[in-house]
C-alpha positions as CSV (number, residue, x, y, z in Angstrom):
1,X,0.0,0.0,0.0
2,X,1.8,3.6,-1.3
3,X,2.4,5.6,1.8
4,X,0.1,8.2,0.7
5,X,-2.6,6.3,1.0
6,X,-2.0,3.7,4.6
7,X,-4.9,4.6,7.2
8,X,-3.6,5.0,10.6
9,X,-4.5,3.1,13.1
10,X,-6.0,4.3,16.3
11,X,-3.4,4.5,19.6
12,X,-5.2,2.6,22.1
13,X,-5.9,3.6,25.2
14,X,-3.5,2.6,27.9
15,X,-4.3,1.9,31.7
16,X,-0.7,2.2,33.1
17,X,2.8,2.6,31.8
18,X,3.4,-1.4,31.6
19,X,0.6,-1.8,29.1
20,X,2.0,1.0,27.1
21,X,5.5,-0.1,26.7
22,X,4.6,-3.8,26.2
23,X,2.2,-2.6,23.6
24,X,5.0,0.0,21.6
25,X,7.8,-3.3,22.2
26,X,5.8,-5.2,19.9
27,X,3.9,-2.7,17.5
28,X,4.9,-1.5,14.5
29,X,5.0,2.4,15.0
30,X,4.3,3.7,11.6
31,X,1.4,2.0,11.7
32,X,-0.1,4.5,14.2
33,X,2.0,7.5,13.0
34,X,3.0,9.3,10.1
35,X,7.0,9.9,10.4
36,X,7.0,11.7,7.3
37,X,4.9,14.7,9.1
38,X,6.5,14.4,12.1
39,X,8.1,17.4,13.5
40,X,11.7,16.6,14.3
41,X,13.8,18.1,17.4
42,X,10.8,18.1,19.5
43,X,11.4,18.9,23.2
44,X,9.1,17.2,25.9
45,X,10.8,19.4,29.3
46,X,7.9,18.5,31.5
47,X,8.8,14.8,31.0
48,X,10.0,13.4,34.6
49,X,11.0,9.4,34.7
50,X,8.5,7.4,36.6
51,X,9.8,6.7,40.0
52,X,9.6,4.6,42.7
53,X,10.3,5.1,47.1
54,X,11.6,2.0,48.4
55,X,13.2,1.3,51.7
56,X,16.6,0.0,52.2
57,X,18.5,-1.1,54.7
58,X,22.1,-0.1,55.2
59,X,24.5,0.0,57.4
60,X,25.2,3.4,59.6
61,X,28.9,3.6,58.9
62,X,28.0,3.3,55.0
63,X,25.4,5.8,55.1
64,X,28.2,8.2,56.5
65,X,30.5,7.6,54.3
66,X,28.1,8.0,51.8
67,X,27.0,11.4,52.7
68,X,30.5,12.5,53.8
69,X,31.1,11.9,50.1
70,X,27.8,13.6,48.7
71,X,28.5,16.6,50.9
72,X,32.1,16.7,49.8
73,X,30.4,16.8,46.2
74,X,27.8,19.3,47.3
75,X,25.2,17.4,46.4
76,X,22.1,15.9,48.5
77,X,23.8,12.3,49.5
78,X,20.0,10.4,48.3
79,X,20.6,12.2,44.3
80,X,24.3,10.9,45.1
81,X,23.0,7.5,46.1
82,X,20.8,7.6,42.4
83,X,24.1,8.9,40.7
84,X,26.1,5.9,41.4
85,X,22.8,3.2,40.7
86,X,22.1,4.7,37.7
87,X,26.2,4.8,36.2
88,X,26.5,1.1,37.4
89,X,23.4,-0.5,35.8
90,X,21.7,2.4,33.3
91,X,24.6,3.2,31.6
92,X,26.0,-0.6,31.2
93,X,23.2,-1.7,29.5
94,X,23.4,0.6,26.7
């Protein structure tokens, strides 16, 4: 079918992030949007990653270190602490 001429599908509807990215890992893209009219160098600066609060048990003289460090760094020692998970497993899996 020319390009000109493919109907779009419909995005569905999603109920939560999960059921949108399994949806996008399996579907074909331009078959719900037309790339060719797409606007390019877009910028989405509300955008904030989905996170999480957990709880985590550590021990007291690694917390200290760990804030002696973020504080030498001027930074608050829980973005430090997100720093340092993110370089070891975010940035490895590229």
């Amino acid at each position: 079918m020319s390009d000109k001429l493919k109907k779009l599908k419909k995005v569905p509807v999603f109920k939560n992030e999960d059921e949108e990215r399994n949806f996008w890992a399996t579907a074909d893209s331009s078959d719900y949007v037309d790339w060719k009219n797409a606007k390019k160098g877009v910028v989405f600066s509300g955008l904030k990653l989905s996170s999480k609060n957990i709880t985590i048990r550590l021990p007291e003289n690694l917390i200290n270190a760990i804030k002696r460090k973020a504080n030498m760094l001027d930074v608050p020692y829980q973005s430090y602490m997100e720093t340092i998970l993110h370089k070891e497993f975010m940035v490895r899996d590229k």
